[in-house]
C-alpha positions, 0 to 999 in steps of 0.5 A: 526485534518487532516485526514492521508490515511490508506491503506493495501496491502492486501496479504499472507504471503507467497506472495513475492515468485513466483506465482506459489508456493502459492499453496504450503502454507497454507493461514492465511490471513483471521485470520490476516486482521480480526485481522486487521479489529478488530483494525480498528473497534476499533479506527474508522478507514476507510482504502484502502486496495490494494488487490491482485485479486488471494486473492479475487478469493480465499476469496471472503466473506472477501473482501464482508465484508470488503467492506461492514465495508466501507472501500475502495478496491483498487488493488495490482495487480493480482500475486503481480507481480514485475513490474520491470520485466514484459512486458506492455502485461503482466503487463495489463493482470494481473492488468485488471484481479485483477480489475475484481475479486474485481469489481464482488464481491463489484459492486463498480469501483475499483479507486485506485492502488498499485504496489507491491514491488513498482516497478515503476522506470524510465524504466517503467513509462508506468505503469501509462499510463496504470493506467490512463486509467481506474483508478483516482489514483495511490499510488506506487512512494516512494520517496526515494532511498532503496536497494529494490526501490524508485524514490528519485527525485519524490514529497514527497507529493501528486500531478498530474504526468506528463504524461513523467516523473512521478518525475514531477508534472503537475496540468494540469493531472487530475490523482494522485499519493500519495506517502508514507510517508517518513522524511527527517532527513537531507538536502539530508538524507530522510528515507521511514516511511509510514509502513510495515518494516519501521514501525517495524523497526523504533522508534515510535518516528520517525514515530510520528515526520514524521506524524506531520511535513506532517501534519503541512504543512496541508497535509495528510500522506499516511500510510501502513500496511500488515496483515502479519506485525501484524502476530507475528506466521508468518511461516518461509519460507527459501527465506524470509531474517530476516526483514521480521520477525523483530519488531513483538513481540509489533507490535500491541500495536505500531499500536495502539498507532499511530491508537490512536494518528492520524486520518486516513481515505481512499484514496478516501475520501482524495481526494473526490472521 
């Protein structure tokens, strides 16, 4: 049986509001990636959690343990800052920052990246310029059109970016990107089903069926999950719209049976890093 990629970004509840009115919240962010751990531990499952550098400053024994369960640790930024929305100072300030704060606590080279909110479009492919100074891989171009983001016109499977144009593939690159799953119901009809909202949203079937497709075709597909996504007690916050709450009540039963269902494993040891 293939092995998927299992990652996580690993965040707060309360982390898609600005930076500077975290402070504000209580963190319930170790109760909930212990929960998750639990559940990795469970069905033997190895993941890439992409972590926010402030939730590594802050909580430097979980990432410890984490990493020392075996899983890998990537980064999601620094300040889970919207990249659409940044400058390249900015931008490489911040990330540099994260990989710092995960480096000091694991002793290991951080390889991999995520960006929050997966906010790389065509007006800010630097990013990856960026990244491929420092890092071997990258996991933020989703390849299809939402309200929120997506690059429809990129690979839906893993491949080596051109250095022009990230939609492009270039096997001459040494650097990669690993898209999320999505299912293409129809010709020109594709959905996002690699996790998070997606995930609670969406039949199981769906997710079933687009695993098994990716699959079949002898590729790994690259999943998501967040600890909030498993947190049924998440507080309220008034600027957070209704599909943050949805499909909870058996979401982790659901996760489960996927965890069941599939192998999963790292991003590193996918691509034998």
């Amino acid at each position: 049986m293939i092995k998927n990629i299992m990652s996580v970004d690993l965040e707060d509840y309360f982390c898609d509001l600005p930076f500077s009115e975290w402070e504000k919240y209580d963190s319930r962010v170790e109760q909930t990636t212990n929960l998750l751990l639990d559940i990795f531990k469970k069905y033997n499952v190895k993941a890439t959690f992409f972590t926010l550098g402030y939730i590594a400053d802050k909580f430097p024994n979980l990432i410890k343990h984490i990493h020392d369960m075996g899983h890998e640790i990537g980064s999601h930024s620094y300040s889970h800052m919207d990249l659409r929305k940044v400058t390249k100072d900015e931008f490489e300030k911040d990330f540099l920052k994260s990989i710092r704060s995960i480096e000091n606590i694991t002793g290991e080279k951080v390889l991999g990246f995520r960006a929050p909110f997966f906010s790389i479009d065509k007006n800010n492919f630097w990013v990856l310029d960026i990244l491929r100074q420092y890092l071997q891989y990258d996991s933020s171009v989703f390849p299809v059109k939402t309200p929120l983001y997506g690059l429809p016109d990129a690979p839906r499977e893993m491949y080596h970016p051109a250095i022009n144009d990230i939609t492009k593939k270039d096997n001459m690159q040494e650097f990669f990107e690993i898209p999320p799953l999505t299912y293409e119901i129809f010709p020109s009809i594709t959905i996002p089903t690699a996790g998070g909202f997606h995930f609670r949203f969406l039949p199981y079937f769906i997710t079933r069926k687009a695993i098994t497709l990716c699959n079949r075709g002898n590729k790994p597909a690259m999943f998501y999950i967040h600890p909030k996504d498993l947190d049924y007690d998440m507080p309220q916050i008034s600027q957070y719209k209704w599909h943050y709450y949805y499909g909870k009540k058996n979401i982790v039963q659901k996760f489960e049976k996927l965890l069941g269902e599939f192998k999963f494993t790292t991003a590193r040891e996918v691509l034998g890093l």
